[in-house]
PQR file of N, CA, C, O and H, with PARSE charges and radii, in Angstrom:
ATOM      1  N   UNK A   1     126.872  67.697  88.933 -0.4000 1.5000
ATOM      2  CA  UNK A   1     125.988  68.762  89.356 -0.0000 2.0000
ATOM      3  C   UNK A   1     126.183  69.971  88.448  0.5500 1.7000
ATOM      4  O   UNK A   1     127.309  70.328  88.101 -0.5500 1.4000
ATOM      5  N   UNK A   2     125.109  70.572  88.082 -0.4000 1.5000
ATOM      6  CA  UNK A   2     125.053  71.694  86.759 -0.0000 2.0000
ATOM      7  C   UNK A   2     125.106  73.097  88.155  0.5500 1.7000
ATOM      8  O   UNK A   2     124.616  73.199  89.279 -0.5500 1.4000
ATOM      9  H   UNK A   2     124.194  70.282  88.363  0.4000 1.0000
ATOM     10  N   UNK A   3     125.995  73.983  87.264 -0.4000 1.5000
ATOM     11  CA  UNK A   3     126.368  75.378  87.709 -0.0000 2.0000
ATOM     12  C   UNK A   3     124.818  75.794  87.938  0.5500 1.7000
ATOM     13  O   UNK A   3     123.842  75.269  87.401 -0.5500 1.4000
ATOM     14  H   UNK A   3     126.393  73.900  86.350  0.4000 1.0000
ATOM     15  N   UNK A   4     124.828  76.846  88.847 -0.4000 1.5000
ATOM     16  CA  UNK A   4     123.708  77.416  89.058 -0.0000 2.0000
ATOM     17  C   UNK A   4     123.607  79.113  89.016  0.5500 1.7000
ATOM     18  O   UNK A   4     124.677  79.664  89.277 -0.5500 1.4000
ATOM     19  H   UNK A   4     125.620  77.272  89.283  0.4000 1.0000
ATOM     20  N   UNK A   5     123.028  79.569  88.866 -0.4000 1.5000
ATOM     21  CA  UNK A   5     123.185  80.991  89.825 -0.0000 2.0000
ATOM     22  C   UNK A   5     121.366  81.798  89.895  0.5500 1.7000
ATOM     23  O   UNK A   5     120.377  81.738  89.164 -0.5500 1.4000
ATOM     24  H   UNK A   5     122.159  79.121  88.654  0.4000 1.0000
ATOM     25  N   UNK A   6     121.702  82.493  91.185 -0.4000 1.5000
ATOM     26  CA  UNK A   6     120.486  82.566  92.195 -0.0000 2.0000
ATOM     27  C   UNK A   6     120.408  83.814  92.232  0.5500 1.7000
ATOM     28  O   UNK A   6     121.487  84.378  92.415 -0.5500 1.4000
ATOM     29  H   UNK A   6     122.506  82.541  91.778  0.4000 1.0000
ATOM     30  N   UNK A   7     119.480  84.484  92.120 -0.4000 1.5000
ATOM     31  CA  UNK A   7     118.761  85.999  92.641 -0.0000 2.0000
ATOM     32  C   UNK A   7     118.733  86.145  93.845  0.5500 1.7000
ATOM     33  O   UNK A   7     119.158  85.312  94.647 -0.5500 1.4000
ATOM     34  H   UNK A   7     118.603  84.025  91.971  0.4000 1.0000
ATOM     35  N   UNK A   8     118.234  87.214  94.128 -0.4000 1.5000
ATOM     36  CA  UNK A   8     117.671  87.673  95.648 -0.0000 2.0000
ATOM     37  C   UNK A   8     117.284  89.051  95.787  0.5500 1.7000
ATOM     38  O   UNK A   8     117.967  90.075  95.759 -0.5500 1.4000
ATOM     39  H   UNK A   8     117.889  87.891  93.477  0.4000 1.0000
ATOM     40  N   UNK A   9     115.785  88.833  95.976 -0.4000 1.5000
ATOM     41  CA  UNK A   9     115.367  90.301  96.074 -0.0000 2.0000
ATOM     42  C   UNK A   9     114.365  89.980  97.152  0.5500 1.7000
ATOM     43  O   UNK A   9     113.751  88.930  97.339 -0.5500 1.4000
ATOM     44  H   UNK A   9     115.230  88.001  95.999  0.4000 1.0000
ATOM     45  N   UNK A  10     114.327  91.465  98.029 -0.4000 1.5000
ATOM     46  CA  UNK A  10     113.704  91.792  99.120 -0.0000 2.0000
ATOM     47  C   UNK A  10     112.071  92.087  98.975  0.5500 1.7000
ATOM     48  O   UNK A  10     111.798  92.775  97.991 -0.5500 1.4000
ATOM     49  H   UNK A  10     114.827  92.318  97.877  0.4000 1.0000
ATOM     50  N   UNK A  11     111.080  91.726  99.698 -0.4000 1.5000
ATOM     51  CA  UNK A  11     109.633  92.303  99.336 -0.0000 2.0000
ATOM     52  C   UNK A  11     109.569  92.180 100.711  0.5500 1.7000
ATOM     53  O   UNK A  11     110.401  91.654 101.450 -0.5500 1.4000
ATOM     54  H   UNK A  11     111.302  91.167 100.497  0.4000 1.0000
ATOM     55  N   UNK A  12     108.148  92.891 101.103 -0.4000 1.5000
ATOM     56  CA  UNK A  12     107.796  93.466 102.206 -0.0000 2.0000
ATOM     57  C   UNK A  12     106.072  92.631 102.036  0.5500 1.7000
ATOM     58  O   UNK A  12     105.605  92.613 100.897 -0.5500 1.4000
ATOM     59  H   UNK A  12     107.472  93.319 100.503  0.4000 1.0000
ATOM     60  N   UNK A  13     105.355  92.085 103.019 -0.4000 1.5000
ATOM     61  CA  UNK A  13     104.142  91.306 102.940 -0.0000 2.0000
ATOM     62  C   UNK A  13     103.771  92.359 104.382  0.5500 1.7000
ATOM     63  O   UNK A  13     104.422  92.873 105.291 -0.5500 1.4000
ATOM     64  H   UNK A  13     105.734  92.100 103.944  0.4000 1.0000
ATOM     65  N   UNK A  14     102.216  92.301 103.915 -0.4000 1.5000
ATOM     66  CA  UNK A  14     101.239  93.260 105.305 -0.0000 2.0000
ATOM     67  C   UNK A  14     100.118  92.566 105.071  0.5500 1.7000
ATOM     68  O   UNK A  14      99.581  92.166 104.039 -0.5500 1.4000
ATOM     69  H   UNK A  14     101.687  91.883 103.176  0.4000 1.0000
ATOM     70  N   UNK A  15      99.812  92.482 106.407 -0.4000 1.5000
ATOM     71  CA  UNK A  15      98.608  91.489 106.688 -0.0000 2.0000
ATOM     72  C   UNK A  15      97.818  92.216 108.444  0.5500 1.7000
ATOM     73  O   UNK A  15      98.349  92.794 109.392 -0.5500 1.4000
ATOM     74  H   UNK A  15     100.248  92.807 107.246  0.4000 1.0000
ATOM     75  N   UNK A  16      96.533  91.842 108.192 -0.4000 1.5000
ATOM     76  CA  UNK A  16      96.024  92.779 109.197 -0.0000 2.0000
ATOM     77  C   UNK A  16      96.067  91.301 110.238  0.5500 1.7000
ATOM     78  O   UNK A  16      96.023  91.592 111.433 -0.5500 1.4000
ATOM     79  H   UNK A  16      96.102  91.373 107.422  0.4000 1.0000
ATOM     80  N   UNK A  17      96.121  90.273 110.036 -0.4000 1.5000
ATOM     81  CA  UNK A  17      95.730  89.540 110.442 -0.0000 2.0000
ATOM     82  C   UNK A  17      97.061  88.742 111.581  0.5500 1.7000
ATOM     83  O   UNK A  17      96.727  88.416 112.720 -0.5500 1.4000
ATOM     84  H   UNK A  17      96.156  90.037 109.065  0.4000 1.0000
ATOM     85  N   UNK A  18      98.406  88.530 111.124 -0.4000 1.5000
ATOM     86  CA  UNK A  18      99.433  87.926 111.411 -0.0000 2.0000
ATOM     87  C   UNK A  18     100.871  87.968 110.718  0.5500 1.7000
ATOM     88  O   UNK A  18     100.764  87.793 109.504 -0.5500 1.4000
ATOM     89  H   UNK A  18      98.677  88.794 110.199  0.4000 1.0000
ATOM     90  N   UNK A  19     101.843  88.104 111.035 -0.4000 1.5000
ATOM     91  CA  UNK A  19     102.982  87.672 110.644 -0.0000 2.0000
ATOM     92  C   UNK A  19     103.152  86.883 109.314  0.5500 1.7000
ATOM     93  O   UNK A  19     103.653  87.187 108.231 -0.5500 1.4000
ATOM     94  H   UNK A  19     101.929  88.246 112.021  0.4000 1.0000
ATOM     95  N   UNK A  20     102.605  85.856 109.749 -0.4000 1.5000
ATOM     96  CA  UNK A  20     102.907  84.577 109.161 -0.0000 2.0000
ATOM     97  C   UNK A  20     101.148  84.550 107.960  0.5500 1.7000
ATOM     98  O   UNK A  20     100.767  83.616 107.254 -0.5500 1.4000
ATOM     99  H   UNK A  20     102.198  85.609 110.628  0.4000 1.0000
ATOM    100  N   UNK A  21     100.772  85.314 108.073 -0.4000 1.5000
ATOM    101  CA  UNK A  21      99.907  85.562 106.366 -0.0000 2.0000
ATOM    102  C   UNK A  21     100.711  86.985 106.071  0.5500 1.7000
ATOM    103  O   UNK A  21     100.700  87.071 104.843 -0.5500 1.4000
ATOM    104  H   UNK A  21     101.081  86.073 108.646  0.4000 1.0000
ATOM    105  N   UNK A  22     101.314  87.991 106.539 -0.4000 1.5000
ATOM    106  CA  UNK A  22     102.009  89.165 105.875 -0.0000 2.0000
ATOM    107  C   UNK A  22     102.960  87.761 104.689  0.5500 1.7000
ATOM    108  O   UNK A  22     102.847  87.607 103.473 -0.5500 1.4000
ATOM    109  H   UNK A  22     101.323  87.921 107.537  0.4000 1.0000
ATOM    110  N   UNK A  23     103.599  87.182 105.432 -0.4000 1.5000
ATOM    111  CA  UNK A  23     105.148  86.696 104.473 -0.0000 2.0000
ATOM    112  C   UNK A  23     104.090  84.946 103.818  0.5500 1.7000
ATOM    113  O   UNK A  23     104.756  83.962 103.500 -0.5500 1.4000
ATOM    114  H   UNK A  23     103.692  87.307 106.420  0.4000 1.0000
ATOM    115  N   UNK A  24     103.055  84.915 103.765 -0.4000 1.5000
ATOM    116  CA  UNK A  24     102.282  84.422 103.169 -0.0000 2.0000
ATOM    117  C   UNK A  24     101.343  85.075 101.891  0.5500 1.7000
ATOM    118  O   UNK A  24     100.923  84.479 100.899 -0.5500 1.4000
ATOM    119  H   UNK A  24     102.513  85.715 104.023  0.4000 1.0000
ATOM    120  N   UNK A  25     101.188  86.310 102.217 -0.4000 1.5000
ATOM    121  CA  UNK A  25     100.825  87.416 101.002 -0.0000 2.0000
ATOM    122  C   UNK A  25     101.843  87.993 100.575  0.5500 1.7000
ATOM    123  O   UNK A  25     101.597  89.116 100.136 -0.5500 1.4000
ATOM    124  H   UNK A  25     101.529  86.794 103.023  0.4000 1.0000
ATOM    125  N   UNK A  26     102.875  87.689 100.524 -0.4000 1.5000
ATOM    126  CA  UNK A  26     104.543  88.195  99.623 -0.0000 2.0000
ATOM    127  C   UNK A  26     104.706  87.149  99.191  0.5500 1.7000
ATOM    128  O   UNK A  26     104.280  87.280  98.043 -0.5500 1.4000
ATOM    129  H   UNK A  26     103.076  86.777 100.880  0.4000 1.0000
ATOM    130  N   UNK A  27     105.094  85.977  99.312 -0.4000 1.5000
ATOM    131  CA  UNK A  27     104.982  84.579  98.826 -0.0000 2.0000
ATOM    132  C   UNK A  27     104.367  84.601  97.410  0.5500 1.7000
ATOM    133  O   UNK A  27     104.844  84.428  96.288 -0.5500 1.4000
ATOM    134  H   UNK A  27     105.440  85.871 100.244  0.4000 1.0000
ATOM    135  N   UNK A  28     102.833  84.946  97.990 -0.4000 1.5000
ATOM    136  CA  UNK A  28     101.819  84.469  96.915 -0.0000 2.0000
ATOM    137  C   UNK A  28     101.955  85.297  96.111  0.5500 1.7000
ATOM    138  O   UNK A  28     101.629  84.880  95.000 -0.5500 1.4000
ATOM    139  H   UNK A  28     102.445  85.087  98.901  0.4000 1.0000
ATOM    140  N   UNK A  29     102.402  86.651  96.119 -0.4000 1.5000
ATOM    141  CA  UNK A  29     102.525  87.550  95.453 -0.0000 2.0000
ATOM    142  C   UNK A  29     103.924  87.480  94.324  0.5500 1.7000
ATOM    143  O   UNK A  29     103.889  87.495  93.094 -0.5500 1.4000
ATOM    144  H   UNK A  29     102.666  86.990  97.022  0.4000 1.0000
ATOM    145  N   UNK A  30     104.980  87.409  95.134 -0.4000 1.5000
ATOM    146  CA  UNK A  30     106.113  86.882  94.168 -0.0000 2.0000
ATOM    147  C   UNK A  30     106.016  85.634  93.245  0.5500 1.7000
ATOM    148  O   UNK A  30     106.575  85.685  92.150 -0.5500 1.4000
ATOM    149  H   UNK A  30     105.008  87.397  96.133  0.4000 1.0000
ATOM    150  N   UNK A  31     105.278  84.417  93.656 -0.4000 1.5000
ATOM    151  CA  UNK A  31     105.369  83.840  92.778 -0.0000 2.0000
ATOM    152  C   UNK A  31     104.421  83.835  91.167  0.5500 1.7000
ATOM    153  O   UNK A  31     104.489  83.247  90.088 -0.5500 1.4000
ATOM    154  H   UNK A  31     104.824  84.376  94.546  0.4000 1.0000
ATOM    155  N   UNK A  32     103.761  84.631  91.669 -0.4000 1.5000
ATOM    156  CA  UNK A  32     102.880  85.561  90.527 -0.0000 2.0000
ATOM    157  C   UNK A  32     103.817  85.713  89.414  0.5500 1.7000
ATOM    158  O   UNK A  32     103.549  85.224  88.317 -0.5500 1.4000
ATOM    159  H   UNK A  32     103.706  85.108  92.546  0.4000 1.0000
ATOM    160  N   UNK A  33     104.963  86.399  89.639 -0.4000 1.5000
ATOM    161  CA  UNK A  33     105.925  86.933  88.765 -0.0000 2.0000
ATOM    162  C   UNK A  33     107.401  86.901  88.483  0.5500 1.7000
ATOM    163  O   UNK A  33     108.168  87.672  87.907 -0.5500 1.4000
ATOM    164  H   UNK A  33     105.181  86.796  90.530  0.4000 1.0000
ATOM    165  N   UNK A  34     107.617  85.027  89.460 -0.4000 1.5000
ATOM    166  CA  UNK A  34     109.077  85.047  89.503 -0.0000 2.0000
ATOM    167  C   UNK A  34     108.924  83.093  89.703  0.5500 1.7000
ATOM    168  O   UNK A  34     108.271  82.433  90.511 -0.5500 1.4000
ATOM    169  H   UNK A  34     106.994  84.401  89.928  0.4000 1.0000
ATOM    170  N   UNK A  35     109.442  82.855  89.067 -0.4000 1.5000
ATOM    171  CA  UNK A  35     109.353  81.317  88.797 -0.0000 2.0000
ATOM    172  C   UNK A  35     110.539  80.883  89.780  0.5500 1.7000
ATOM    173  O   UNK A  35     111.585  81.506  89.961 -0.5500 1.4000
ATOM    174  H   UNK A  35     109.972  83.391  88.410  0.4000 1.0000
ATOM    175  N   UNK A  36     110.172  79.746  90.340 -0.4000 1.5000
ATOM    176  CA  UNK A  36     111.823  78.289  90.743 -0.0000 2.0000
ATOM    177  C   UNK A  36     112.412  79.236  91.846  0.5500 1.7000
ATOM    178  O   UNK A  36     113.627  79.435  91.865 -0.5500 1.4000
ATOM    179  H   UNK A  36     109.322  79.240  90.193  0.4000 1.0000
ATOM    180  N   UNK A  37     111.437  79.929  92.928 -0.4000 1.5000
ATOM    181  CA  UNK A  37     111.615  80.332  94.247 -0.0000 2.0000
ATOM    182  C   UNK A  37     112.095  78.946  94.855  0.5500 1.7000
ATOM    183  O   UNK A  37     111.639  77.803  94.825 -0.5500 1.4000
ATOM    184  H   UNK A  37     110.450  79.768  92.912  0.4000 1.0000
ATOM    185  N   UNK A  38     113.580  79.740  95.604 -0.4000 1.5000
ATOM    186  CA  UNK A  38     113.940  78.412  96.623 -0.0000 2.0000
ATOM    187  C   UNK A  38     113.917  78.202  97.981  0.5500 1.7000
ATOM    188  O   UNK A  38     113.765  77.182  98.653 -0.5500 1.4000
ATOM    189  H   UNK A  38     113.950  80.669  95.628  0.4000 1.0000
ATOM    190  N   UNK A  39     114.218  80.136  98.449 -0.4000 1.5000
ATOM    191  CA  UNK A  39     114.257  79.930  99.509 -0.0000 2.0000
ATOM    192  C   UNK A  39     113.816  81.362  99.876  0.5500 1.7000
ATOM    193  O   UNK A  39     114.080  82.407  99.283 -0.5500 1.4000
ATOM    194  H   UNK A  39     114.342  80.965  97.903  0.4000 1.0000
ATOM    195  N   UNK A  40     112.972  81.139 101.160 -0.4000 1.5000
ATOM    196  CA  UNK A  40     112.464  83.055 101.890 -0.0000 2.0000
ATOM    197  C   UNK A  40     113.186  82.865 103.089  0.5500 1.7000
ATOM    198  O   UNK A  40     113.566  81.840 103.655 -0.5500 1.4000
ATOM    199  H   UNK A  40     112.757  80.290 101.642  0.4000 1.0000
ATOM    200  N   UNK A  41     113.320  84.299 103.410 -0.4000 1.5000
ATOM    201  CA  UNK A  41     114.268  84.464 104.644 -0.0000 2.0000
ATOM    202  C   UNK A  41     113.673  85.377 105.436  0.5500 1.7000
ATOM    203  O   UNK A  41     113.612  86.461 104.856 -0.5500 1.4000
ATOM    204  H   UNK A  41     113.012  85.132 102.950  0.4000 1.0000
ATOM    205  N   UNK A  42     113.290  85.391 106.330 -0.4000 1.5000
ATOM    206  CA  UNK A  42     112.895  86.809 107.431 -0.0000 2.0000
ATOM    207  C   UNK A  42     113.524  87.380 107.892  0.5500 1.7000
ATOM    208  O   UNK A  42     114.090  86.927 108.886 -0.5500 1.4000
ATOM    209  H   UNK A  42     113.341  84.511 106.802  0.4000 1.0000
ATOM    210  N   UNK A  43     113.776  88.596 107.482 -0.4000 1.5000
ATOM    211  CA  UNK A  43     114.764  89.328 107.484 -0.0000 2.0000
ATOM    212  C   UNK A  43     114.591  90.675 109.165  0.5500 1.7000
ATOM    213  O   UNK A  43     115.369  91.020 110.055 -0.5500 1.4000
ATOM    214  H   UNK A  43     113.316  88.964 106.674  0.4000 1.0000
ATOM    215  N   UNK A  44     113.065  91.036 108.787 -0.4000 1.5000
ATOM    216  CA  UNK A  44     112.415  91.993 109.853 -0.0000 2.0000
ATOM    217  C   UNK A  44     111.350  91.717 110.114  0.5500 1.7000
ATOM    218  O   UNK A  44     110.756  91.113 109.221 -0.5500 1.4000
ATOM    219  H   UNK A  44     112.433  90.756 108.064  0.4000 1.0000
ATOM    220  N   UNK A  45     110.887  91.882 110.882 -0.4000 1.5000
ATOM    221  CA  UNK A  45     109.070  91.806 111.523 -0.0000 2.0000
ATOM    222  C   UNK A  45     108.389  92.826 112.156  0.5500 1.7000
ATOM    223  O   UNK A  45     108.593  92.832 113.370 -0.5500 1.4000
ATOM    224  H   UNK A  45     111.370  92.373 111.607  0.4000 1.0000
ATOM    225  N   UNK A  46     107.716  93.614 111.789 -0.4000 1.5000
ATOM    226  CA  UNK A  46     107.156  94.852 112.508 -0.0000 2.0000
ATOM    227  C   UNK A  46     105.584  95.032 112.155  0.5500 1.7000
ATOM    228  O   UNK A  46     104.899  94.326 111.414 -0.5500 1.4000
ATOM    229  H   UNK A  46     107.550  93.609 110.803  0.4000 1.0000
ATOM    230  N   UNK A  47     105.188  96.239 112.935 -0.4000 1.5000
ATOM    231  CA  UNK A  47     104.095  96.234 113.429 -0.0000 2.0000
ATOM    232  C   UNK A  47     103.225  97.803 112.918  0.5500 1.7000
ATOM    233  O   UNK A  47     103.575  98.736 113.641 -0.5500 1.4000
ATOM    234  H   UNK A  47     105.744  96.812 113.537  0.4000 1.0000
ATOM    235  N   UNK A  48     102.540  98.070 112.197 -0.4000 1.5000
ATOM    236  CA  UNK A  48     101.828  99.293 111.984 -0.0000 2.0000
ATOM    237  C   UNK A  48     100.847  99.752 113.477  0.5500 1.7000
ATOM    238  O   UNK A  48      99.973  99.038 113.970 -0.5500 1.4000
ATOM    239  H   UNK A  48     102.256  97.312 111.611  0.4000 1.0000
ATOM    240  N   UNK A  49     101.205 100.890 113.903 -0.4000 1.5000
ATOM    241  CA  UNK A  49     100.296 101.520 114.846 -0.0000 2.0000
ATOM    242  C   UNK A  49      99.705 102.475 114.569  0.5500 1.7000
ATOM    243  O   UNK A  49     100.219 103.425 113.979 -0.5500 1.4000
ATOM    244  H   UNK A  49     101.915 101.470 113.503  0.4000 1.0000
ATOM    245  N   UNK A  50      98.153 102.409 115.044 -0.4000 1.5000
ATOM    246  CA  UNK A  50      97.576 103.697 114.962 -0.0000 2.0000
ATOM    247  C   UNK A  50      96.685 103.457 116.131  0.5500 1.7000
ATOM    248  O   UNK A  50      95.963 102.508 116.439 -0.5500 1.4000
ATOM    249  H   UNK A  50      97.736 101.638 115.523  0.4000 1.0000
ATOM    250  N   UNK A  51      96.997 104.798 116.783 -0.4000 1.5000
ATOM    251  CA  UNK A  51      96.402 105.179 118.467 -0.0000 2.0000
ATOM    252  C   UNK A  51      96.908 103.490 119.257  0.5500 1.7000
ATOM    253  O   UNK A  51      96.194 102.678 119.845 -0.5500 1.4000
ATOM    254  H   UNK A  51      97.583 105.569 116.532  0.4000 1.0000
ATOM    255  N   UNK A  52      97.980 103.459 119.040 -0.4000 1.5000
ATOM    256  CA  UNK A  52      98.419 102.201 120.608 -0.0000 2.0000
ATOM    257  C   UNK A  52      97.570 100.754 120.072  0.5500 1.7000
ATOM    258  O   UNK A  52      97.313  99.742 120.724 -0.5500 1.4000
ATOM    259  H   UNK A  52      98.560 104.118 118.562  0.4000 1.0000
ATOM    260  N   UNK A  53      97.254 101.078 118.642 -0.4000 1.5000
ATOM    261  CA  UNK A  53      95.905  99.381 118.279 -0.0000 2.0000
ATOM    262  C   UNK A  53      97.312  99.338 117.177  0.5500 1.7000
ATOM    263  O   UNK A  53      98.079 100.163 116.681 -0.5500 1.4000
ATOM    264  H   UNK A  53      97.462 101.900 118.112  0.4000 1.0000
ATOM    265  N   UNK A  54      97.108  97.812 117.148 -0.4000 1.5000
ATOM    266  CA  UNK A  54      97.992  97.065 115.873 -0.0000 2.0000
ATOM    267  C   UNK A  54      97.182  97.020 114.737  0.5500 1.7000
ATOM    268  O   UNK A  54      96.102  96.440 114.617 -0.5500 1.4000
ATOM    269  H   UNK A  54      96.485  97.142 117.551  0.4000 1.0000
ATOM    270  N   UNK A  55      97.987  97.887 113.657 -0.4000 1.5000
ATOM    271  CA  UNK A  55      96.594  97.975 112.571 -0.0000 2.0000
ATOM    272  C   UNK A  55      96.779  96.920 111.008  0.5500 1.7000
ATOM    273  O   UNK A  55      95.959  96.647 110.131 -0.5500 1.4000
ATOM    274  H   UNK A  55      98.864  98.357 113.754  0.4000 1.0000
ATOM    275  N   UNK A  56      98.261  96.526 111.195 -0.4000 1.5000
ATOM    276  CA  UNK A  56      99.224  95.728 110.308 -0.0000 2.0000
ATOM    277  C   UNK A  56     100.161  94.945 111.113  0.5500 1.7000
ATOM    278  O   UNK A  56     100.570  95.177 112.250 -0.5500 1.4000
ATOM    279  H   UNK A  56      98.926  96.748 111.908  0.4000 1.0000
ATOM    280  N   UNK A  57     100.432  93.968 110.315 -0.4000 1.5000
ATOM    281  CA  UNK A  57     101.708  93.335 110.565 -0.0000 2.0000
ATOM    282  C   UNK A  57     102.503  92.989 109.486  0.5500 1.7000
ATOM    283  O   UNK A  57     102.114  92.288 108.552 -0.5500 1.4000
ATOM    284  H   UNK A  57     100.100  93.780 109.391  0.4000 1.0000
ATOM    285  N   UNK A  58     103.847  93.569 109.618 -0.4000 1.5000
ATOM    286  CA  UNK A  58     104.582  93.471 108.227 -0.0000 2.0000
ATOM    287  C   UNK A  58     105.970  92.578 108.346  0.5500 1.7000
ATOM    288  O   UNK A  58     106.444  92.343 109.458 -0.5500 1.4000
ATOM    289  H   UNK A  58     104.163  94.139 110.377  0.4000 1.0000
ATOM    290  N   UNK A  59     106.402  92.244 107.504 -0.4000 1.5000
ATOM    291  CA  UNK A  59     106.991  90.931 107.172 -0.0000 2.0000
ATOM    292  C   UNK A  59     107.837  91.529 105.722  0.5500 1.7000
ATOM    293  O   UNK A  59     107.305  91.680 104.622 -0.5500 1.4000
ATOM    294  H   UNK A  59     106.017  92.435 106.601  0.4000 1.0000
ATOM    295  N   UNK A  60     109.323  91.820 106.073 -0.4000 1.5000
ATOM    296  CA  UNK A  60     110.412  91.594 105.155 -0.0000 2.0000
ATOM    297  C   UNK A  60     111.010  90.481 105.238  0.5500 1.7000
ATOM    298  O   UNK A  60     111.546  90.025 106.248 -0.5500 1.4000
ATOM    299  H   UNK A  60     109.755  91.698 106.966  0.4000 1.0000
ATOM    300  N   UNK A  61     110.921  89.806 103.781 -0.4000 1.5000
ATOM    301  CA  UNK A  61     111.872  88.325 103.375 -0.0000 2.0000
ATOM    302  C   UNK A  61     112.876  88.517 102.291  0.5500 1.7000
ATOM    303  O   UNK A  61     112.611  89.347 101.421 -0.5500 1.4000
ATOM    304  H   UNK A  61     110.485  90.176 102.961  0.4000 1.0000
ATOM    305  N   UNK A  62     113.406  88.204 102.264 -0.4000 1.5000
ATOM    306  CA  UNK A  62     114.509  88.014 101.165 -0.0000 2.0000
ATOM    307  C   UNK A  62     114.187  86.576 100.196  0.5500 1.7000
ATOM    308  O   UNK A  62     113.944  85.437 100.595 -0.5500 1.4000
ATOM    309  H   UNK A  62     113.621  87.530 102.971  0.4000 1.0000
ATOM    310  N   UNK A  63     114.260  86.960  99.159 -0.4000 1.5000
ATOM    311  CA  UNK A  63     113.646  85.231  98.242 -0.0000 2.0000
ATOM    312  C   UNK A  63     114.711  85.526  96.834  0.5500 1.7000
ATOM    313  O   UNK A  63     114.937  86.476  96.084 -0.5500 1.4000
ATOM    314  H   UNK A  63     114.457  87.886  98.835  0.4000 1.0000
ATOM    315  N   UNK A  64     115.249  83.930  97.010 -0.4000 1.5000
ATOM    316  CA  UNK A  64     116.175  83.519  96.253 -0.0000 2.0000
ATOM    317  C   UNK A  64     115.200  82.786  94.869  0.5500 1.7000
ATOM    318  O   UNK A  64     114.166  82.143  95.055 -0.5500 1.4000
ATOM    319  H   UNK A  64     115.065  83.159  97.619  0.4000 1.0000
ATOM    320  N   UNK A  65     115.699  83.012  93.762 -0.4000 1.5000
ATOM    321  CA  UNK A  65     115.197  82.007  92.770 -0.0000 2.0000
ATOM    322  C   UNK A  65     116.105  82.079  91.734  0.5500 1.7000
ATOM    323  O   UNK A  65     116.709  82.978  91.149 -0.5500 1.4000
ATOM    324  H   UNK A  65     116.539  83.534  93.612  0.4000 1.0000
ATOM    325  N   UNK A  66     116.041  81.074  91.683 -0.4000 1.5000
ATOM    326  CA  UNK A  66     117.067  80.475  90.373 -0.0000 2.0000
ATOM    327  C   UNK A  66     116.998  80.818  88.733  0.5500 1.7000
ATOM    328  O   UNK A  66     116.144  80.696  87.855 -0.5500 1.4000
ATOM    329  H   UNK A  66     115.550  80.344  92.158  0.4000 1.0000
ATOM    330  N   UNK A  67     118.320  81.294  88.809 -0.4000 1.5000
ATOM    331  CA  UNK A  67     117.761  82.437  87.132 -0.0000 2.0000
ATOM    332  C   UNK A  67     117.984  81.233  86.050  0.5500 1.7000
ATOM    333  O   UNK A  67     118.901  80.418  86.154 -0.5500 1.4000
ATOM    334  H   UNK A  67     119.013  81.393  89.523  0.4000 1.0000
ATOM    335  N   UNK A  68     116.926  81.235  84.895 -0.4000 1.5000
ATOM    336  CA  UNK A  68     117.358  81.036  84.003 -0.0000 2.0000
ATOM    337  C   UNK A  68     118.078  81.030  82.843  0.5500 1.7000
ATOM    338  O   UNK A  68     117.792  81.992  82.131 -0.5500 1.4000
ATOM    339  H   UNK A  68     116.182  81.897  84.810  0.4000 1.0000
ATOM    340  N   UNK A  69     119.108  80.125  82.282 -0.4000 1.5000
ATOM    341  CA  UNK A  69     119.659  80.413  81.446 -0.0000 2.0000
ATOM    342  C   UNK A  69     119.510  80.806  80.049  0.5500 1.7000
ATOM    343  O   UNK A  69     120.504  81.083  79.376 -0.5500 1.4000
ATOM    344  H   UNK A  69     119.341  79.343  82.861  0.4000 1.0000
TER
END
């Protein structure tokens, strides 16, 4: 088995729609600009309010990818 070593950086996904498209639009977004993603982590889940209505839903992950040598 070959040595490895792994990143990890935090992004934040917002979606008007759900949770699970917020850390679906961070996804799509990181892999835009970061190759050999292994793993996302949900770190927080929260909610934008304006006047008592849910106007966002936001989604911190943590995403590991494997650096190249």
């Amino acid at each position: 088995m070959e040595n490895s070593v792994y990143k990890i950086i935090e992004v934040v996904g917002m979606s008007e729609k759900s949770w699970e498209d917020a850390a679906k639009t961070a996804i799509t977004t990181v892999d835009n600009s970061v190759r050999d993603i292994r793993v996302a982590e949900v770190v927080k889940m929260d909610m934008r309010l304006e006047d008592n209505r849910i106007v966002a839903y936001r989604v911190k992950l943590k995403v590991s990818f494997k650096l190249e040598k």
